[in-house]
Structures are given as structure tokens and as C-alpha cells.
C-alpha positions as a printed Julia matrix, in Angstrom:
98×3 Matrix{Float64}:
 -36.73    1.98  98.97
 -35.29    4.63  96.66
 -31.87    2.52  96.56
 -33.5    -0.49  95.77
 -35.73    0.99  92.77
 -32.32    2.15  91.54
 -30.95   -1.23  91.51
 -33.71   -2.68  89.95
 -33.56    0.01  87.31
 -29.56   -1.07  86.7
 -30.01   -4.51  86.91
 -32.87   -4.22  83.83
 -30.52   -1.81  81.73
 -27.67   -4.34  82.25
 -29.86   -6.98  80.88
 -31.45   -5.47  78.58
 -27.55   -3.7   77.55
 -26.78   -7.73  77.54
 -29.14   -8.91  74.71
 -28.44   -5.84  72.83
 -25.36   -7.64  70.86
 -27.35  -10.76  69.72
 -29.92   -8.54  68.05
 -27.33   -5.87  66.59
 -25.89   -9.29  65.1
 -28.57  -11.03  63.53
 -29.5    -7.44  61.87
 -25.98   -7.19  60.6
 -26.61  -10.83  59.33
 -30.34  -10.14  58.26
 -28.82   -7.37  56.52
 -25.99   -8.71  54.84
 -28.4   -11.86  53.95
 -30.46   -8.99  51.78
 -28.12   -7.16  49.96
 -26.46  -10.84  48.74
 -29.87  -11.44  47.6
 -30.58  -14.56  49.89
 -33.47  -12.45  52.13
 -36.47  -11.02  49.99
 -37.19   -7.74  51.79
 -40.08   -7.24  53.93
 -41.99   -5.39  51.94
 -41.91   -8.05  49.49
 -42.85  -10.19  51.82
 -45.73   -8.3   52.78
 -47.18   -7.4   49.58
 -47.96  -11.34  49.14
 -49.08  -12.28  52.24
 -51.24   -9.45  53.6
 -53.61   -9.19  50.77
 -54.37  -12.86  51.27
 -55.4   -12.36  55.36
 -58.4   -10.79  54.55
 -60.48   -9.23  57.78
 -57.07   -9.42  60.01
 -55.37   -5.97  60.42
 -51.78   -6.42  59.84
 -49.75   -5.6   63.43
 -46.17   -6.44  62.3
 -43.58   -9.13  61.69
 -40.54  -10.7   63.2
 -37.17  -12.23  61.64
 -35.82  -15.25  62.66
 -32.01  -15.23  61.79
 -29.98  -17.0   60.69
 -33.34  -19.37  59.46
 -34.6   -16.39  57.69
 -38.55  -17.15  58.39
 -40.34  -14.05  58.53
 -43.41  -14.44  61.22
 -46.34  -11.67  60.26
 -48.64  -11.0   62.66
 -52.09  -10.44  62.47
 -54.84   -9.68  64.44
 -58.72  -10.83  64.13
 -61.45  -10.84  66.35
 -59.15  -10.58  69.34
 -57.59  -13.37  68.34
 -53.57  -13.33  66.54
 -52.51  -14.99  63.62
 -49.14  -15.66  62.72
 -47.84  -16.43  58.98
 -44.3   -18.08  59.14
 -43.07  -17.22  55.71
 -39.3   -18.35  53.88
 -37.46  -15.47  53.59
 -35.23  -16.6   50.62
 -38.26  -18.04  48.71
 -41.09  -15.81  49.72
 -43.13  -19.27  50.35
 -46.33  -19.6   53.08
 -44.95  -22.34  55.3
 -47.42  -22.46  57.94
 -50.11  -20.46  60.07
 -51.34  -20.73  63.48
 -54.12  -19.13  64.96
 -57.59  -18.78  63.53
């Protein structure tokens, strides 16, 4: 039992050790994207958008590279919201959710 807990345990840190690249990437790529001035940082982002979801507590936000589309996430009532936003333009471009 205890050798099979430790091969579950090093068969999750070799997957999770496997997607570790793809996200060290596409922040290297978010990151470049930003300091070329293509990406408005988050907190740009944020100050438009979270004013306007009044009642919803903010919870966080993803990036989508190399799309740039931030996706805020907010909760209300038990229920999320999500606010896909264009990273390079700062631009609402959808919301799902109530």
C-alpha cells in the first residue's frame, strides 16, 4: 500500500513537472507581450472591469496566451461570472454567467 501511494505521488509530480514548461512559456511570452506594449497589464485591466461588476466579489483572472484574453472571475450569489477581456485593447468581449 505504502509503495503504491509512492507511485501515485511520482506519477502526479511527473505530470504535473510535465506541464510546468508550457506555463513557464506562455509567461515568458505574456511577459515579453507587456513590456513591447502589446498586453495592457492586469491591473489595468482590472481597474475597468471590476468597478463595472457591481455586487460580484472579484476572485481572480486567467491569461490566455498567445490570444492575450484576460478571463476575470467573479463570484455572485454562488454563482461565477467570467469577463473575457482583449488584452491589447482593454475591450469587454463577452460574459457568461449571471
Amino acid at each position: 500500500m505504502i509503495a503504491s501511494l509512492f507511485l501515485l505521488s511520482g506519477i502526479a509530480t511527473s505530470v504535473a513537472a510535465a506541464a510546468m514548461p508550457d506555463q513557464v512559456h506562455d509567461g515568458a511570452v505574456a511577459l515579453q507581450a507587456r513590456r513591447q506594449g502589446r498586453l495592457l497589464p492586469l491591473p489595468e485591466i482590472e481597474r475597468r472591469v471590476v468597478p463595472t461588476m457591481r455586487d460580484a466579489q472579484y476572485i481572480g483572472f486567467d491569461l490566455e496566451m498567445p490570444s492575450g484574453i484576460y478571463t476575470l472571475k467573479f463570484l455572485r450569489d454562488g454563482a461565477v461570472i467570467w469577463v473575457d477581456v482583449d488584452g491589447r485593447t482593454g475591450q469587454v468581449l463577452g460574459r457568461t454567467g449571471r
